[in-house]
N, C-alpha and C positions, 0 to 999 in steps of 0.2 A: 504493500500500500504506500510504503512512504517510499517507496522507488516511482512510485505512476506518480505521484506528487511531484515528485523533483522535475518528470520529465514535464511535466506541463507550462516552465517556467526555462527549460533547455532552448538556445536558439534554434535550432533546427526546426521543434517542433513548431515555438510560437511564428518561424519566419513560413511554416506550410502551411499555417492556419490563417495566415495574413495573405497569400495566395490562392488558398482555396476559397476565401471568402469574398477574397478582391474577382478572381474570374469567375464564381457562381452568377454574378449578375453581369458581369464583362460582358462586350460585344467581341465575335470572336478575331476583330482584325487588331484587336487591342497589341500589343507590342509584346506582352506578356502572357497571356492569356494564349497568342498563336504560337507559342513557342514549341519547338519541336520535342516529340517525347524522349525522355533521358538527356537534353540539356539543364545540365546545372547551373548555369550560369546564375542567372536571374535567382535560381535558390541560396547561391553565394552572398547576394548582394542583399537577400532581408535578413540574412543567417549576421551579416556585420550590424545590418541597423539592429536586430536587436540582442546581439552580445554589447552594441552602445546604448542602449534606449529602454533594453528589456522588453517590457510590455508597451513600451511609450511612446508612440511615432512624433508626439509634438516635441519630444524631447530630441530626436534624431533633429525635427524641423528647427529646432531652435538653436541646436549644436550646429548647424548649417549654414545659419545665415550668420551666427556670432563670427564663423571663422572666415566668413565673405566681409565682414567688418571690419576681423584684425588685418587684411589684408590691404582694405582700404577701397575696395570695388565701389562704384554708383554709378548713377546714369541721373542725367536730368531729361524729363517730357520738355518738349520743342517750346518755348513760352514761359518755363518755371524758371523761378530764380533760383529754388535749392533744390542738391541733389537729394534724389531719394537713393536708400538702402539699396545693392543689387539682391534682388530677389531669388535667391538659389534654393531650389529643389534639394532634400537628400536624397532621392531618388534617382540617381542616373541611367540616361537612357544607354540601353545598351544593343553593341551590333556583331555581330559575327566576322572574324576577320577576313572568310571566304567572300560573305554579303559586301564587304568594302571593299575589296579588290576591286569589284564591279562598279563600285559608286566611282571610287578614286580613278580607274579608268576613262569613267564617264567623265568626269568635270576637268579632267586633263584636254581631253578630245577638246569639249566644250569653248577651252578657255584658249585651244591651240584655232580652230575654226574662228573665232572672235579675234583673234592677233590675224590671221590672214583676211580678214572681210576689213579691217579698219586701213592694215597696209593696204589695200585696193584702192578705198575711200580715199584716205589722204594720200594717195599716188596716183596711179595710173586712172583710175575712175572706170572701170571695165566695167564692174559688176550693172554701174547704174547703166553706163552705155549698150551696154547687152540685156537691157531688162530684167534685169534678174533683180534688181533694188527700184523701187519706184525713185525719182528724183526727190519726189515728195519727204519720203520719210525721212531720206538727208538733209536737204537745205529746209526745212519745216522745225527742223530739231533744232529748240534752242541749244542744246548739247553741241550740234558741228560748229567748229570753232576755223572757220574760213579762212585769217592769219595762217593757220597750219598747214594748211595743203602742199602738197608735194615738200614736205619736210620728213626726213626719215629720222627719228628720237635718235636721240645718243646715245650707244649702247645698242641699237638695233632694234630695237621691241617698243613698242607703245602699252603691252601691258604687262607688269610687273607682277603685280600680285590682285587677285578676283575672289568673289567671293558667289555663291550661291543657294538663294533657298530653294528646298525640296522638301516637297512633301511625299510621305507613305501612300498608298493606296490600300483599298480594301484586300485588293491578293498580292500585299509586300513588295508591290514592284515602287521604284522610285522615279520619282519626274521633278522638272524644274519650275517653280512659281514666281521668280525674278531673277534676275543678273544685277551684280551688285560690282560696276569697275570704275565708278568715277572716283570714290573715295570710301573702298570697302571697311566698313567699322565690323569690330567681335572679337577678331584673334584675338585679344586683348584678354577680354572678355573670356575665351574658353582658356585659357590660360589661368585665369584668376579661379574659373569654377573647377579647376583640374587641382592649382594647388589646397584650395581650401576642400576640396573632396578628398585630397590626399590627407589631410588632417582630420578629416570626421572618419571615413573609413578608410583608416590607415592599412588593413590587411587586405583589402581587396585587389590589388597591386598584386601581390606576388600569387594567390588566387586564380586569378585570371589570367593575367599577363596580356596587363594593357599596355597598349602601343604605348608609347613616349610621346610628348610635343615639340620636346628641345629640336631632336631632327630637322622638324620641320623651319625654329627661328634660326637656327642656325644655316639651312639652305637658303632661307629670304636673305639674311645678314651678309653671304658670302655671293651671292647671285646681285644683288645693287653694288656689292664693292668691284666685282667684278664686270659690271659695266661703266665704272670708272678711268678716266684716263692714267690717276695716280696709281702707283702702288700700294701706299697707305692711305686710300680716301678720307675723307672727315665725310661723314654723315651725316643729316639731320631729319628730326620729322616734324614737319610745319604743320601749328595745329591753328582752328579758327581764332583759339583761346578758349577761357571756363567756363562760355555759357554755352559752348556747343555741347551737345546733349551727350556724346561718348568723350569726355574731355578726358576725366578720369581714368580711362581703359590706354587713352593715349599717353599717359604722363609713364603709367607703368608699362606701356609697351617700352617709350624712350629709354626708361630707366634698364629695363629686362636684357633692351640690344645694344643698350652700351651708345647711344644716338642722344644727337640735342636734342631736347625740346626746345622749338624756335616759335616765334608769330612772327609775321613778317615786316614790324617793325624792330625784328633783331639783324633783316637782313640788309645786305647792299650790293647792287651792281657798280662795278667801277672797272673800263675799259672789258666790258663781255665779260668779266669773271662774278661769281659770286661769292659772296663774304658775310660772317657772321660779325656782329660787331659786339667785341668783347671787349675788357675792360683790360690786357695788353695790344690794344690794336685791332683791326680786322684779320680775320682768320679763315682763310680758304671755304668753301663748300663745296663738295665736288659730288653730292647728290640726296637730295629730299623726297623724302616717302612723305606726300603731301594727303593733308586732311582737309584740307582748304576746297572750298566750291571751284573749280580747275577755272570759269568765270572771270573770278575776283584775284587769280595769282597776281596780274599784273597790267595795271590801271593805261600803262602807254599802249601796250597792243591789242587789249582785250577789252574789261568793262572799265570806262573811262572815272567811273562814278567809287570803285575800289576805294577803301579805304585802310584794308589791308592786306591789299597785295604786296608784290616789291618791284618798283617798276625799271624795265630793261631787264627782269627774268627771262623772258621771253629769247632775246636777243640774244641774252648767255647761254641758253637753250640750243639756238640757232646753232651758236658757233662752235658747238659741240664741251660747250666746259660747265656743263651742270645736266646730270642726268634726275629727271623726274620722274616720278612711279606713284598713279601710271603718268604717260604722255597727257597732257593738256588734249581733248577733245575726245579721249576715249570712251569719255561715258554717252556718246552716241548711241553706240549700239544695248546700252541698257534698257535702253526706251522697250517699253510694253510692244510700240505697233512694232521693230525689227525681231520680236519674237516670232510673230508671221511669214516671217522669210528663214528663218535660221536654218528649220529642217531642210530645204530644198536648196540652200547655199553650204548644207555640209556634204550634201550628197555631188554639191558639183564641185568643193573643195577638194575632198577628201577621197568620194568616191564610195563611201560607205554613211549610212545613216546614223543619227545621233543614238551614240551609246544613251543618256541620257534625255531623255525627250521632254522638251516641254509641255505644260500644257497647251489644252486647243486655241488658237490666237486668232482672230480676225480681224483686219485694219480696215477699217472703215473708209477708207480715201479709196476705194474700190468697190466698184458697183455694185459685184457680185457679193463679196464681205457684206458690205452696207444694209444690202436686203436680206442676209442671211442673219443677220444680227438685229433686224427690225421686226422678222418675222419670227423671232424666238426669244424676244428680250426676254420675256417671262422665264427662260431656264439657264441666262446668260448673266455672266458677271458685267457692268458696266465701265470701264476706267476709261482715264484718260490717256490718250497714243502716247503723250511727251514727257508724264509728270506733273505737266502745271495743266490746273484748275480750270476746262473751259469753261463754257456760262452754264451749260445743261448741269455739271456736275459742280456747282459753287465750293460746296468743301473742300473737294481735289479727292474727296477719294473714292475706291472702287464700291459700287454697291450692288445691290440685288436688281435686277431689272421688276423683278416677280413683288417687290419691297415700295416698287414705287406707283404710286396713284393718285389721282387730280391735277391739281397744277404743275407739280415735281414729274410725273411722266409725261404731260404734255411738254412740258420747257426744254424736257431734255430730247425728246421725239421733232421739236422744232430745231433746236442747235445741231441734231444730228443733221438734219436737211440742210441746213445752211453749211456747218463745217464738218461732213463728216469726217476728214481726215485728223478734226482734234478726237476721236474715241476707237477704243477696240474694245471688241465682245471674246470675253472669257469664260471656258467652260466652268462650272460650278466644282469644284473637287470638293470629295468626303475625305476628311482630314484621320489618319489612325490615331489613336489614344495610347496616353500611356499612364501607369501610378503615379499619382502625387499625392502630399500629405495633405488631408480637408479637414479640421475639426478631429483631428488624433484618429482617423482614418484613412486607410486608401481609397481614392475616388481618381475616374477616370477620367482624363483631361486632354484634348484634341495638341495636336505638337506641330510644329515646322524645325526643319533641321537648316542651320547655315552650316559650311564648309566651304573652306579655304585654300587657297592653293598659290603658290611663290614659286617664280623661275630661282634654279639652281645655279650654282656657276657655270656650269654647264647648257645651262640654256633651259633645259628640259624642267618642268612642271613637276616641283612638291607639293604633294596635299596632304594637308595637316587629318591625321588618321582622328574622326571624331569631329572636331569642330564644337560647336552647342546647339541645344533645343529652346525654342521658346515656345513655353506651355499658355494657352490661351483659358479661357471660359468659356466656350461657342465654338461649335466645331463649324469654323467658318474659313474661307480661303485668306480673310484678309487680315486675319490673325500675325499682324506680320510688324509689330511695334513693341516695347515693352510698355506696359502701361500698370493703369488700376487691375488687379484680380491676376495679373498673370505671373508666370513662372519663369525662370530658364533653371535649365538642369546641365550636367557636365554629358559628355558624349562618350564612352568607352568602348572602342573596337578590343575585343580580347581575341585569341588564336591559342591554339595547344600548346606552340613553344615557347619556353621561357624569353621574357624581354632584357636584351642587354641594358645597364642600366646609364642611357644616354644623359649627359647633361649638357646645357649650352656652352659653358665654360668648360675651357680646356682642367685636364688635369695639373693637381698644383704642385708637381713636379714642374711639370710644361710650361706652366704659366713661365712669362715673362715680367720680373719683379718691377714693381713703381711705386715711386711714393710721390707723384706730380699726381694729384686728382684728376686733370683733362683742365677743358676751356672753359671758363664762366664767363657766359652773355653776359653781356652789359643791363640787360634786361631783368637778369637772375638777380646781379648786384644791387641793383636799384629795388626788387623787391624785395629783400632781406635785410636791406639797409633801413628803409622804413617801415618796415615789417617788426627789428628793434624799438624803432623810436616810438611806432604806436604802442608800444605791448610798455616800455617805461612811461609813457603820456598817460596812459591809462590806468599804472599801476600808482604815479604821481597827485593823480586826479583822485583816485580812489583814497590817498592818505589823505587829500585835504578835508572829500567827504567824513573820513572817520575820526579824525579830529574834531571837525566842525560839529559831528554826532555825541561827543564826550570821551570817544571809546582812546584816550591817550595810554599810551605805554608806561608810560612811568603812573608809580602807586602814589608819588606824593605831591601832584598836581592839584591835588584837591579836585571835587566835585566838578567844578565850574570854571570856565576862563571870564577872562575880563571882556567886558561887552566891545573894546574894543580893538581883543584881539580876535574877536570874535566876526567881528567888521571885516577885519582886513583876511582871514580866513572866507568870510562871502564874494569881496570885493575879488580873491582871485580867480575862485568858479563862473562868475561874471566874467569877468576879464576873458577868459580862455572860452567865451560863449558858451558853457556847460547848462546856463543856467538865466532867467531872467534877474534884475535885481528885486530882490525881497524889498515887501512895504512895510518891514520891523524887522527887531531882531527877537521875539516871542518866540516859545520852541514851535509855535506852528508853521511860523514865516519859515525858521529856519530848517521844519520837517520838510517841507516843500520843497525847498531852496535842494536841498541832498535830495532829495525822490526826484525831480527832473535831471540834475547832474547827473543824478547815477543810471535810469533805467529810461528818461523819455526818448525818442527818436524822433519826434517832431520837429526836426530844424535844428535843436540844440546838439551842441558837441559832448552827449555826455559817454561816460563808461560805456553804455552801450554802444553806443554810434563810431565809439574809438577800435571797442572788439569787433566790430562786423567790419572795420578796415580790417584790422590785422584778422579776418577770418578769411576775407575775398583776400588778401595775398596769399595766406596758406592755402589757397584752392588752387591759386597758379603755380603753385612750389612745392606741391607732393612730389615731384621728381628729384627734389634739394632736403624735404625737414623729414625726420623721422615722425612713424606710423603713433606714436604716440603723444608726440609735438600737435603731429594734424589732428590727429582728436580732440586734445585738449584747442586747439583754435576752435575745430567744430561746438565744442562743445555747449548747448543752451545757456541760454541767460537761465543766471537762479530766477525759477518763481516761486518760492515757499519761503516763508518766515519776513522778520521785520528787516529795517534798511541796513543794522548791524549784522545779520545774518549772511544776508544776502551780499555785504560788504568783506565777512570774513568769509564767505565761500569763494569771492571772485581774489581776495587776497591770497587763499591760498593754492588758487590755477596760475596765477602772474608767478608765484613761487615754484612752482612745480615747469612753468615756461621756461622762466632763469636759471631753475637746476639743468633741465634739459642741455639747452645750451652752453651752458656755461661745462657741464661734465662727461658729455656723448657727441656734441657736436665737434667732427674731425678737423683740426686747427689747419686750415684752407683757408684760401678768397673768400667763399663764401662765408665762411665764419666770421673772419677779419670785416666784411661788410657788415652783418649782421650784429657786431660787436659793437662795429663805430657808432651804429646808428642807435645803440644803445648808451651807448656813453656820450655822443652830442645831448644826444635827448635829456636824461640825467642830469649833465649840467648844464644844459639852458632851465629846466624845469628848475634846480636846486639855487640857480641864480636868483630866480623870480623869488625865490623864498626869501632868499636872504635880503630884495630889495625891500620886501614888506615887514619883514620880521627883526631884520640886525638893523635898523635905523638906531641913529645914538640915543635917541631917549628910548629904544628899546624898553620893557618890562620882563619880570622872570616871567611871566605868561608869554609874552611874545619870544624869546630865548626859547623856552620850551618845548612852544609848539614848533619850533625851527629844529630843534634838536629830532624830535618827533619827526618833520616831514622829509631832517636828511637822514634819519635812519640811524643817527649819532651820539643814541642817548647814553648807551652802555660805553661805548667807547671814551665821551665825556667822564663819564662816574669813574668809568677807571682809573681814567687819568687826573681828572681833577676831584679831593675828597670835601671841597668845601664846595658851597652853595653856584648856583648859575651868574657867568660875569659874562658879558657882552663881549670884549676881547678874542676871551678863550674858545670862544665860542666862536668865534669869525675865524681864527687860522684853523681849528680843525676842518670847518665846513670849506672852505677855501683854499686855505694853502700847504695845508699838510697832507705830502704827499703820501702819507702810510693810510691812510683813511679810507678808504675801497668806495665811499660815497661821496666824496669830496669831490673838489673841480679839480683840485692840481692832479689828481689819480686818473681824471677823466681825462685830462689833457697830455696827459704824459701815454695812456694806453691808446689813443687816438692818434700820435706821432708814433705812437709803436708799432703800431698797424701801419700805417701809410710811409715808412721808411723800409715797410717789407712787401709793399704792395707792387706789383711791374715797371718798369716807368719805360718810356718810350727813346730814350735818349739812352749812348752810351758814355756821355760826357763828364757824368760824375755828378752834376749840376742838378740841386735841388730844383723838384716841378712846384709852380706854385701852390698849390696845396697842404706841400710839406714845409716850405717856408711859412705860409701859416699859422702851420700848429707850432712851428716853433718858435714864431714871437709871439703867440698865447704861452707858449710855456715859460717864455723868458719872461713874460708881465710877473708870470705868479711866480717863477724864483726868485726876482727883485723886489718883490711889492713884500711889505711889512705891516700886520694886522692890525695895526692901531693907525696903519693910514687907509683903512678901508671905509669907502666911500661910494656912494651912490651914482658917482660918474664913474669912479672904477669898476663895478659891478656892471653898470649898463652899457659901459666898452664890453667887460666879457663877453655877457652878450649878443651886441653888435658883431664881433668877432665873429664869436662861436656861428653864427648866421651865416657868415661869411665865408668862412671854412665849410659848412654842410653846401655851399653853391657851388664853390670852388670841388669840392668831390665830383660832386654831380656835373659838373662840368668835363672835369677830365675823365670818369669812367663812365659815367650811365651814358652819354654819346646820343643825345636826342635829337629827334630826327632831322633839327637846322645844321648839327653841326658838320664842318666840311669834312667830307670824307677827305680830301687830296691833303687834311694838313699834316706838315712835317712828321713822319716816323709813326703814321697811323695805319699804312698796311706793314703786317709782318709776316704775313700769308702761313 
């Protein structure tokens, strides 16, 4: 008896009972459910969730998405301003290694038949001149990019790397539902659901014996360098920036292949070449795997209206010294209506029919189409030929013909008449299902599979074994976004033999040793530079709130400050527009006065408004701060408890910021930027203190709170055992240079930084910048605390201003400044 007990609670048993119960009601083309008798596969894979979860599938669910978290995965919907969580299934879907052969076959052909139909297009023009392409569907397509014609890419190929969804069929067979080559998004993505699955079910790996991904980055990685002119290319991957909706998948791609992350106001053309502009000079680019609408790369040849393209890309392009991936005008052939022509331009490519077939397409800018799609709307999908929205369909996107009625089928039965060449009718496909977690059950859920695919060095097509699913609500074709209610789950091809255990990185024998990090954009610098200065602004603002609140450090302040130290404590949250001026100083004026500094967003500059800076720069700099730095940026404004709570829960994130940095962060450029713009910050913030607080008729209350807001109270006590003196208190906050919150400590770590920063010259000859900080630091070794003075103070200041422009000047490199000056390419 207590042996039948124990098994009831055994994974095997509970992972059959979770299958016999999930396909009793399954339909049978379910993914699981049709599984061949005596494959184990699929039993391996609930046999892991529940030796993790036990009985608990919400628990597998929740172990799933945590570990999509630590990773750092999201995505933003087209419109939002913050990313949502990536949504990962612990359910992965799974394929037969004999079944991929077949697939991986198929979207090789696929992606080699679309490299020869574009060579045609933007060359010789045969296809269209021999009717085999309507004229139409080319020059109709805002995608043909005219500039290009008869230009062969550098490197030989116009596409680089493609992407493909497919969907199942009811009897297993696979077909194609879009072509995705202008600017294919996911690898990323199956990458991130591969390693965080690797982390929930860790044993399923040697189980199975699933393919590897590395392979595959590593054929992309060597396939772009080798369509390079260089031997050691510089790479980069041009992204829109953070609000495009896969930003995040791009940051860790950059990071994963060892590649910049650029926007194109990091680039420059000068004389046909193109150039990264970093912060020793501009630095070669000899090829971008662009994310950029291919449009908007470059304002002189292309859309004049660009604002962040990089213009004379094009030209560089030309001249054969920057290879793009893919080619600028390739996502031509993505268009829905060239689905219509594909099968019968493989058959006369190639000579054999598409391994992979799409579905049934018909383009309307053809008569026969046009009436076969009028006379069957009812069981036909409706989209648009180009992508963009004609009038019949205002959304843009594909719908049900059978879906639409009254005014909506009329309008769109009229714009068909008028253009039919803006629509194609697609067949309706029934999407297969597969287990996903619903409410601590398995329920069956419609899927679309993307898969990927990169030219080798070798020229020839890797496809990434796997790819990802994305699980919808509705088993519907157009299931094709990630959105509300949906899923993605990780993709695992397994096979009988064991997998060698590939990694992207060479082995660390192999490896070749460096202690030079690589290149930092100008762009990087400049956000990590003020990336410090908000995170000290904010942690500065926050001491004057908790002051002003009573909550002071020291025990023997008494209760209460003077009404008016208490003024010039309001008078500087005004000043820094945190805050409106209070109409008393009553603790309710003065509740107010702190509750807008610290949490309103309405116009005011307060705590809040300073973290959601420093958050939008950690969103462009996941590829630069550690996965737990980003968090703590992401992280919510406190909303529980009173202004003191809420004061000491953001006081000790700014603490837990500064430990970061100051103890994991790898002493680089980066850091050194990141550091300055903490230490200008510091003491311009600690200056303002001292103009309000160390005036000579000073009070122990105004000393105090000065001590208080530089952080200097212990330090004082230690050193001095008798009572608060104005003096002593001015050269530690000032000029003593052992003081870690001081101005002399800031200015001396700020010359320390910028005498190890690059400089452009090899003349030996201080750059202005470093002259500078060094008559800032010569002020405060000469200057003597009993001559400290409110004209003193408001030079440093003025200085310290001066110096933060003077930085920004010679490294952030913004966009007036002249590329051709002295010793600014080093290539």
């Amino acid at each position: 008896m207590a042996s039948s007990a124990a098994s009831l609670f055994d994974a095997g048993t509970i992972a059959d009972r979770w299958i016999a119960d999930y396909c009793a009601s399954g339909s049978a083309d379910d993914v699981l459910c049709a599984r061949t008798k005596g494959d184990a596969a699929w039993t391996a894979v609930f046999e892991e969730l529940a030796a993790l979860a036990g009985d608990n599938l919400e628990t597998a669910r929740e172990r799933a998405h945590r570990q999509a978290e630590d990773i750092g995965t999201g995505f933003r919907i087209a419109g939002e301003g913050e990313e949502r969580p990536w949504p990962l299934s612990p359910i992965p879907l799974l394929i037969a290694e004999a079944e991929w052969h077949g697939i991986a076959a198929g979207v090789a052909q696929r992606a080699e038949v679309m490299e020869a139909v574009l060579a045609d297009i933007y060359g010789e023009g045969k296809l269209v001149a021999d009717g085999h392409v309507p004229a139409a569907v080319v020059t109709g397509s805002p995608f043909f990019l005219r500039p290009l014609t008869n230009l062969v890419p550098p490197g030989g190929y116009h596409l680089q790397a493609v992407a493909f969804d497919l969907c199942r069929g009811p009897d297993g067979s696979w077909r194609v539902l879009s072509d995705q080559l202008r600017a294919p998004a996911g690898a990323g993505y199956a990458l991130e659901n591969r390693l965080a699955m690797g982390q929930t079910l860790d044993g399923l790996q040697g189980r199975l014996n699933i393919a590897r991904h590395a392979p595959f980055f590593a054929a992309f990685r060597e396939g772009l360098a080798a369509r390079c002119r260089r031997a050691e290319p510089r790479i980069a991957l041009l992204t829109p920036g953070r609000l495009n909706p896969s930003y995040a998948e791009q940051a860790h791609l950059a990071r994963y292949l060892g590649w910049l992350l650029v926007e194109g106001a990091d680039l420059a053309v000068l004389d046909d070449l193109l150039y990264v502009r970093t912060i020793a000079g501009l630095k070669r680019v000899d090829a971008l795997w662009r994310r950029l609408d291919p449009r908007l790369l470059d304002p002189l040849a292309l859309d004049s209206h660009s604002t962040i393209g990089v213009p004379g890309l094009v030209d560089a392009m030309v001249a054969g010294n920057v290879v793009i991936a893919n080619a600028p005008g390739a996502g031509l052939i993505e268009a829905p209506a060239f689905s219509a022509f594909l099968p019968r331009l493989a058959e006369l490519l190639t000579g054999e029919g598409l391994k992979l077939p799409n579905i049934a397409t018909w383009w309307c800018g053809q008569d026969g189409a046009r009436i076969h799609v009028e006379a069957n709307l009812d069981s036909l999908l409706i989209a648009p030929a180009f992508g963009v929205a004609p009038l019949g369909l205002p959304g843009g996107a594909p719908v049900l013909g059978a879906s639409l009625t009254g005014e909506a089928r009329a309008a769109l039965l009229a714009d068909l008449t008028r253009r039919p060449q803006d629509y194609v009718g697609q067949e309706v496909v029934h999407l297969s299902t597969m287990p996903v977690v619903a409410e601590d059950r398995l329920a069956a859920r419609p899927f679309t599979l993307r898969v990927f695919a990169a030219r080798g060095a070798d020229g020839n097509w890797e496809v990434l074994p796997g790819g990802f699913a994305r699980i919808g609500e509705h088993a519907d074709a157009r299931a094709a976004v990630m959105g509300e209610g949906m899923w993605s789950a990780d993709v695992c091809v397994h096979g009988p033999e064991p997998v060698e255990p590939v990694s992207l990185l060479p082995s660390g024998d192999s490896t070749q040793l460096r202690r030079n990090p690589g290149t930092l954009p100008s762009r990087v610098a400049d956000n990590l530079f003020w990336l410090g200065r908000y995170l000290e602004r904010g942690e500065a603002q926050l001491g004057v709130i908790r002051a002003l609140l009573g909550n002071s450090i020291s025990a023997d302040t008494g209760a209460a400050l003077a009404a008016d130290t208490v003024r010039r404590l309001s008078d500087i949250l005004v000043a820094s527009n945190a805050a409106a001026a209070p109409s008393g100083l009553k603790r309710a004026d003065l509740t107010q006065l702190a509750r807008t500094a610290l949490e309103d967003m309405d116009g005011w500059s307060s705590v809040a408004a300073i973290n959601g800076q420093a958050r939008r720069i950690g969103e462009v700099s996941r590829d630069r701060l550690a996965a737990d730095m980003v968090r703590l940026l992401d992280a919510p404004f406190p909303a529980r408890g009173g202004l003191l709570e809420k004061a000491g829960s953001l006081q000790r994130r700014y603490s837990a910021l500064a430990g970061l940095a100051a103890e994991h962060m790898g002493r680089t450029d980066a850091w050194r930027f990141h550091d300055m713009g903490r230490r200008i910050e510091r003491a311009v913030q600690t200056l303002r203190f001292l103009r309000a607080f160390g005036r000579i008729d000073a009070t122990s209350d105004d000393l105090g709170t000065l001590l208080d807001l530089a952080d200097s109270q212990i330090s004082y006590r230690q050193r001095y055992l008798t009572g608060i003196a104005r003096v002593p208190v001015l050269d530690l906050i000032t000029l003593d240079p052992g003081n870690p919150r001081g101005i002399a400590y800031q200015v001396a770590a700020i010359s320390g930084h910028l005498n190890k920063l690059p400089v452009l010259s090899d003349d030996g000859l201080a750059e202005p910048q470093q002259e500078q900080a060094r008559e800032l630091a010569a002020i405060l070794v000469t200057a003597h605390a009993t001559r400290i003075d409110d004209m003193l103070l408001g030079g440093l200041e003025l200085r310290l201003g001066l110096l933060s422009d003077a930085i920004a000047r010679r490294y952030f490199l913004q966009g007036a400044e002249p590329l051709r000056a002295a010793g600014l390419v080093l290539a």
